[in-house]
C-alpha positions in Angstrom: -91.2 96.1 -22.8 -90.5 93.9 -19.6 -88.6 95.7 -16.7 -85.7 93.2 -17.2 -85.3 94.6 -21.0 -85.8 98.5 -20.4 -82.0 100.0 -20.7 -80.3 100.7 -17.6 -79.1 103.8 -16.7 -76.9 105.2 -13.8 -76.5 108.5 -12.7 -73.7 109.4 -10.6 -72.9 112.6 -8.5 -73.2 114.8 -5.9 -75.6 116.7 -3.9 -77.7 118.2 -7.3 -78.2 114.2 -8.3 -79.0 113.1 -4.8 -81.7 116.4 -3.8 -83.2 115.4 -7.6 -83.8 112.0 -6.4 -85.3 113.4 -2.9 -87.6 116.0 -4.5 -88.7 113.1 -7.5 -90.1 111.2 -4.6 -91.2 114.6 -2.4 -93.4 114.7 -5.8 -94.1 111.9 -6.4 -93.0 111.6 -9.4 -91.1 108.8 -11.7 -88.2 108.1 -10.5 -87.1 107.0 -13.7 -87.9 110.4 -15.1 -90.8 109.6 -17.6 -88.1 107.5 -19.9 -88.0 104.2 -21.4 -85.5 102.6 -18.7 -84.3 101.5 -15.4 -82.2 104.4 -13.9 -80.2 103.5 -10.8 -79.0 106.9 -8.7 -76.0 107.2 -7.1 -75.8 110.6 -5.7 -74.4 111.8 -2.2 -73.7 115.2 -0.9 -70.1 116.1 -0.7 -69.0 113.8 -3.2 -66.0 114.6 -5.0 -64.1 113.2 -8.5 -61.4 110.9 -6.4 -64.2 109.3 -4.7 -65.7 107.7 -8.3 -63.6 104.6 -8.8 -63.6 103.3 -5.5 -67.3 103.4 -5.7 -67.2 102.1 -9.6 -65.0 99.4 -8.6 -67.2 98.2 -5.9 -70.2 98.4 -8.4 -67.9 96.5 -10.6 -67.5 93.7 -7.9 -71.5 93.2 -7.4 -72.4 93.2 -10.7 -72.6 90.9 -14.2 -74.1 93.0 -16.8 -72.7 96.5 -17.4 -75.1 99.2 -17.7 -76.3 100.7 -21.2 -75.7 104.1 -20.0 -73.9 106.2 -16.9 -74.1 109.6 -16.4 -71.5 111.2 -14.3 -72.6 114.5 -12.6 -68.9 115.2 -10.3 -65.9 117.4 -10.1 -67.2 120.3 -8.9 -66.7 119.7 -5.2 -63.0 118.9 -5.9 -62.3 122.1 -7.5 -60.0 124.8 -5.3 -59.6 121.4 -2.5 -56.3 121.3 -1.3 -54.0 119.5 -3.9 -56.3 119.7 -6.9 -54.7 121.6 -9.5 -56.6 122.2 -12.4 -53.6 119.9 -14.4 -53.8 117.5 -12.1 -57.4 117.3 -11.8 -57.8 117.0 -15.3 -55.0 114.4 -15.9 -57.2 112.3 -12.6 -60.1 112.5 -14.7 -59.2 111.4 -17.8 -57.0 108.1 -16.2 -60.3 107.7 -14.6 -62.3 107.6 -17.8 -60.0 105.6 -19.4 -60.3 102.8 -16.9 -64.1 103.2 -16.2 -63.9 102.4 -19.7 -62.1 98.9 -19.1 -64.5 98.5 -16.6 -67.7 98.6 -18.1 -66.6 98.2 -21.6 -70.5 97.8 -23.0 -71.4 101.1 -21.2 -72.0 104.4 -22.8 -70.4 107.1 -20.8 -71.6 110.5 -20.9 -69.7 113.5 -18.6 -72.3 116.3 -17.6 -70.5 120.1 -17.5 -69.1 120.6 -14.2 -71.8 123.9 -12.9 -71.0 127.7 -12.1 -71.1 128.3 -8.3 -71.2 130.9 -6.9 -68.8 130.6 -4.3 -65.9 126.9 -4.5 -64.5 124.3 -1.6 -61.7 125.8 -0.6 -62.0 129.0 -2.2 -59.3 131.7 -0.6 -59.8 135.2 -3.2 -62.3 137.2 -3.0 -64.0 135.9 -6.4 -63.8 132.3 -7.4 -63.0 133.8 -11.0 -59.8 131.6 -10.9 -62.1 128.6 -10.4 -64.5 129.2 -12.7 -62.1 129.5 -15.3 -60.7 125.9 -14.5 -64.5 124.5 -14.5 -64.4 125.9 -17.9 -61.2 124.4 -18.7 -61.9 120.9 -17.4 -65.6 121.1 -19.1 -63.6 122.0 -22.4 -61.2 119.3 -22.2 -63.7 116.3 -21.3 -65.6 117.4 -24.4 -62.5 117.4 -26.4 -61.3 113.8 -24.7 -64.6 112.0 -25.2 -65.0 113.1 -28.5 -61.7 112.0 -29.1 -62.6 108.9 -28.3 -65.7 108.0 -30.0 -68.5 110.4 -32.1 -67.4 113.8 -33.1 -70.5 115.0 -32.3 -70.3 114.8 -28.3 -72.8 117.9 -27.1 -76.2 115.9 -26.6 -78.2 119.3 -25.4 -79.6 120.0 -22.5 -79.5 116.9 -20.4 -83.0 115.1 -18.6 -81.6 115.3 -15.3 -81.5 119.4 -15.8 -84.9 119.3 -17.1 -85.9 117.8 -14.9 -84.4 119.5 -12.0 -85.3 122.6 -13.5 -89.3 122.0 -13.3 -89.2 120.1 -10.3 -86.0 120.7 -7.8 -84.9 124.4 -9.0 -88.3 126.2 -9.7 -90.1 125.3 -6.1 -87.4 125.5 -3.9 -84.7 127.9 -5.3 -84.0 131.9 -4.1 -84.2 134.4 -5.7 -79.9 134.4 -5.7 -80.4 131.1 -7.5 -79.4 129.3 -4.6 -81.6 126.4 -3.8 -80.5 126.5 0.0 -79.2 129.4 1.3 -77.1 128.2 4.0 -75.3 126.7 0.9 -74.3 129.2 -2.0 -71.8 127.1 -4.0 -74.5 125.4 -4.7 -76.2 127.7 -7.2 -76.5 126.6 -10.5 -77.4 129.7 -13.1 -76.6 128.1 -16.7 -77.7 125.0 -18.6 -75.3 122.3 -19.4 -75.0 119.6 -21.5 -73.6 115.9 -21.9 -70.3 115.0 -23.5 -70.4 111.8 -24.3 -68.0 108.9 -26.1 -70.9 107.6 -28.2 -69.0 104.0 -28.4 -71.9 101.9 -28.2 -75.5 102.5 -27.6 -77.9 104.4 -29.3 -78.8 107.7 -27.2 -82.9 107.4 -27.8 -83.2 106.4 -24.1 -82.5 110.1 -23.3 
């Protein structure tokens, strides 16, 4: 299969998506993760949910052919900000859905769960158990909205990127907290997740 044939994926998030790409090439390892395709990363530390469609839409601009498959890795850095409540957040992400939808209307989107932390942005109680029952909440209702919109059958399992990040980025370089920097706590990631996904278009073999 020629490079200009291979499925195209893109994976889009925050500091876990952009330190995977760092440690894949630390490694030296594939950066296409041993798979079958071309996978474009768009990670970047900080990044929150209301900073997706402005970087969509400029993707959108440079671009002809949509990709076969985007992975969206975000949210958990705008949980607890100021102004995020977990309605309001979850109302955002579904508009958002609906019009990354529009624009890439031959792209399978997939959601992966927002993670545990162990301390949020903007966290003021003692315990971010507040929080963490929103990441739950949100998690729960982008299952239930993407199913709603395509396959019923919307938990793919254990995604490649936490694979992946398990062998290579989590299990040389993480604490024994579960922290993988300890200057950084809400970092730590202590459960697997999975992919919701719409399940519109493309078949799912290229994960």
């Amino acid at each position: 299969m020629t490079a200009c044939s291979l499925p195209r994926l893109w994976i889009i998030g925050s500091s876990l998506i952009a330190r995977l790409q760092v440690h894949l090439g630390a490694f030296g390892l594939d950066q296409n993760l041993g798979l079958d395709c071309q996978i474009t990363w768009a990670g970047r530390g900080g990044r929150r949910w209301e900073h997706l469609m402005p970087l969509l839409r400029s993707k959108r601009a440079g671009i002809r052919d949509d990709p076969d498959v985007m992975v969206i890795h975000l949210g958990g850095n705008s949980i607890g900000t100021y102004g995020n409540t977990r309605i309001s957040l979850m109302w955002c992400m579904k508009t958002d859905i609906r019009e990354i939808n529009l624009l890439f209307p031959k792209t399978e989107l997939m959601f992966s769960d927002i993670l545990p932390r162990w301390n949020w942005r903007g966290q003021t109680a003692t315990t971010g158990y507040g929080l963490e029952r929103t990441r739950l909440r949100l998690n729960g209702a982008m299952f239930g909205f993407l199913s709603d919109m395509g396959s019923p059958e919307t938990i793919v399992g254990v995604d490649c990127c936490y694979r992946v990040a398990v062998k290579v980025f989590c299990a040389p370089l993480v604490q024994p907290s579960g922290c993988d920097d300890p200057a950084n706590p809400q970092d730590a990631q202590y459960e697997p997740h999975h992919l919701a996904h719409s399940n519109r278009h493309s078949d799912l073999s290229v994960l």
